[in-house]
C-alpha positions in Angstrom: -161.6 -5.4 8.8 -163.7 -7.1 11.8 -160.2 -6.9 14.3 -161.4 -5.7 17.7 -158.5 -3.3 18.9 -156.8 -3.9 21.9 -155.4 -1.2 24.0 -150.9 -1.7 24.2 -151.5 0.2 27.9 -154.0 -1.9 29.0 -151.6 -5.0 27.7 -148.8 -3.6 29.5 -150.4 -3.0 33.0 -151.7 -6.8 32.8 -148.4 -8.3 32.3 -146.8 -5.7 35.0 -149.8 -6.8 37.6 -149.0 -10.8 36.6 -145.4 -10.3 37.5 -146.3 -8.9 40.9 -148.6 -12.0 41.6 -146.3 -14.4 40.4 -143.0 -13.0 42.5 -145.3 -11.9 45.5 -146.5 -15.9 45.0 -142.3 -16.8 44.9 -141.3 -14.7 48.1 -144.2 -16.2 50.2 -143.4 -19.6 49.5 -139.5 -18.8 49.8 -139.9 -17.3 53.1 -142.0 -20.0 54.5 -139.7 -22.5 53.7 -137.0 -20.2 55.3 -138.4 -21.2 58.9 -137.7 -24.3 58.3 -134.5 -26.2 59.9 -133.5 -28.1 56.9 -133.6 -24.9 54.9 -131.3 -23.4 57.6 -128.9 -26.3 57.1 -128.7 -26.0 53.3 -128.2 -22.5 53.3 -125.7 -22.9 55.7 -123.8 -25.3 53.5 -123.7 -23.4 50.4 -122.6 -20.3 52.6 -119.7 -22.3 53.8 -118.9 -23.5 50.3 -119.3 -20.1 48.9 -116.9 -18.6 51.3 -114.2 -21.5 51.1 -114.6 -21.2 47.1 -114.2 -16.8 47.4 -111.4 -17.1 50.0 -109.6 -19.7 47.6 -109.9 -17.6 45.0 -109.1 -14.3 46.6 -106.1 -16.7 47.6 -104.8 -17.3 44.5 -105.5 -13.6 43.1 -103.6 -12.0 45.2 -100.8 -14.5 45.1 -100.8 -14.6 41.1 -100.5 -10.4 41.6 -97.5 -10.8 44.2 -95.9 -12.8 41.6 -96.6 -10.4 38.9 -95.2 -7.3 40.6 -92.1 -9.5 42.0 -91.0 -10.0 38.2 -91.3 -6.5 37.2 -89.6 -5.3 40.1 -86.7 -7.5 40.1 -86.1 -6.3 36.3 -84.6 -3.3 37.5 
């Protein structure tokens, strides 16, 4: 009987405006410790590992496929 009522909209644009801070917040801090050298040599790492790990299994795709189409062509 007493509840105050709260407007949804007004809910809404609050949580929308705390989601900017907080990822604004994020980016800053990201980007400030992208400057740095040892952030440079991590990322660096896990690019080389990522591309090893792709090119392995881009490797073994295309191989498993060569395989596949050599068994139903030699069916003839």
């Amino acid at each position: 009987m007493f509840k105050k009522k709260v407007d949804k909209s007004i809910s809404k644009f609050d949580k929308i405006i705390t989601w900017f801070i907080i990822w604004w917040a994020l980016a800053s801090i990201f980007w400030a410790a992208s400057k740095t050298s040892t952030w440079k040599k991590t990322l660096n790492k896990w690019l080389n590992i990522f591309k090893r790990v792709s090119v392995f299994s881009l490797h073994i795709c295309w191989k498993t496929a060569l395989k596949v189409i050599n068994i139903f062509k030699f069916k003839k």
